[in-house]
C-alpha positions in Angstrom: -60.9 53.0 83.5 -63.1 52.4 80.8 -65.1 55.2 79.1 -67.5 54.2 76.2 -70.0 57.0 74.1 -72.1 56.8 71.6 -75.8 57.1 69.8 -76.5 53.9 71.5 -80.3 54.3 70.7 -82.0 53.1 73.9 -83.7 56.2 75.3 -83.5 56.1 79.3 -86.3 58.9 79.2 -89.3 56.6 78.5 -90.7 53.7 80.5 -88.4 51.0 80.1 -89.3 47.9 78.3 -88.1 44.9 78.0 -85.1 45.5 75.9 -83.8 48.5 77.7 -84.0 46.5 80.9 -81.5 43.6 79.5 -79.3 46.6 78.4 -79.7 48.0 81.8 -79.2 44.6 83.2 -75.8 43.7 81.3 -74.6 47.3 82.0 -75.0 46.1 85.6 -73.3 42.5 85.1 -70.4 44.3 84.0 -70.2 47.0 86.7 -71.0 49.6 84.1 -72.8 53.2 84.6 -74.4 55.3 82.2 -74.1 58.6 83.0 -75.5 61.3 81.0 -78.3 62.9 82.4 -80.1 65.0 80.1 -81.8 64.7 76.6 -79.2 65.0 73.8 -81.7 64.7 70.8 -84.3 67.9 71.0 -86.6 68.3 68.5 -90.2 70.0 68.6 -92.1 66.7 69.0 -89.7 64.8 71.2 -86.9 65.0 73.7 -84.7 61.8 73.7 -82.0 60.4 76.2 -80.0 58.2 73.5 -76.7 59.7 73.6 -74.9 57.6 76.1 -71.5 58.1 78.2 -70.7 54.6 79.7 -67.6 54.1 83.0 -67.0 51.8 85.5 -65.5 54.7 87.2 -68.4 57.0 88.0 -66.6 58.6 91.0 -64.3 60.5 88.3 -66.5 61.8 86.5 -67.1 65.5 87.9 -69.7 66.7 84.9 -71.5 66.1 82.3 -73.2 67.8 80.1 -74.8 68.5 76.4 -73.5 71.3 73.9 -75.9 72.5 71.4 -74.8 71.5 67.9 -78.0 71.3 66.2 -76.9 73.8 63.3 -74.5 70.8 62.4 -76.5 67.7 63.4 -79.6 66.5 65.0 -77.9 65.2 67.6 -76.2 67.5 70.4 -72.5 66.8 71.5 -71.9 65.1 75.2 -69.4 66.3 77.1 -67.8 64.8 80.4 -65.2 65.9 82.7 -63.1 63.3 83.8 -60.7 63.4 86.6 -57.8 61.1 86.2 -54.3 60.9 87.9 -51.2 60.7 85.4 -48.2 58.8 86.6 -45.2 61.0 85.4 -41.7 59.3 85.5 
């Protein structure tokens, strides 16, 4: 299973453009799914989707969501519960 975040800076929100489309596009060649749902950068002008959680294993991910942390950044944390099975010998 592969699970990648970050503050990728390609806000699924707006229209997409050209750029977001190859990103969408090579998320796609690799069998990759962002999954984050809501806006995780809120400010009074603007409400941004650029705070990404990234599987190939969508099916185990049972929730995501944002926590508010804007007294310590501008960007609010991601959060994602992911079911996985551990082998135990």
């Amino acid at each position: 299973m592969i699970a990648l975040t970050g503050d990728i800076n390609f806000d699924l929100i707006i229209h997409p453009d050209s750029l977001l489309t190859r990103y969408s596009n090579t998320l796609d060649m690799f069998a990759l799914e962002q999954i984050v749902t809501k806006p995780g950068r809120v400010t009074r002008t603007s409400r941004t989707l650029i705070d990404h959680i990234i599987t190939n294993y969508p099916m185990r991910i049972s929730a995501t969501d944002v926590v508010a942390t804007s007294i310590v950044t501008d960007h609010d944390a991601l959060l994602a519960c992911i079911n996985v099975r551990v082998n135990q010998y």
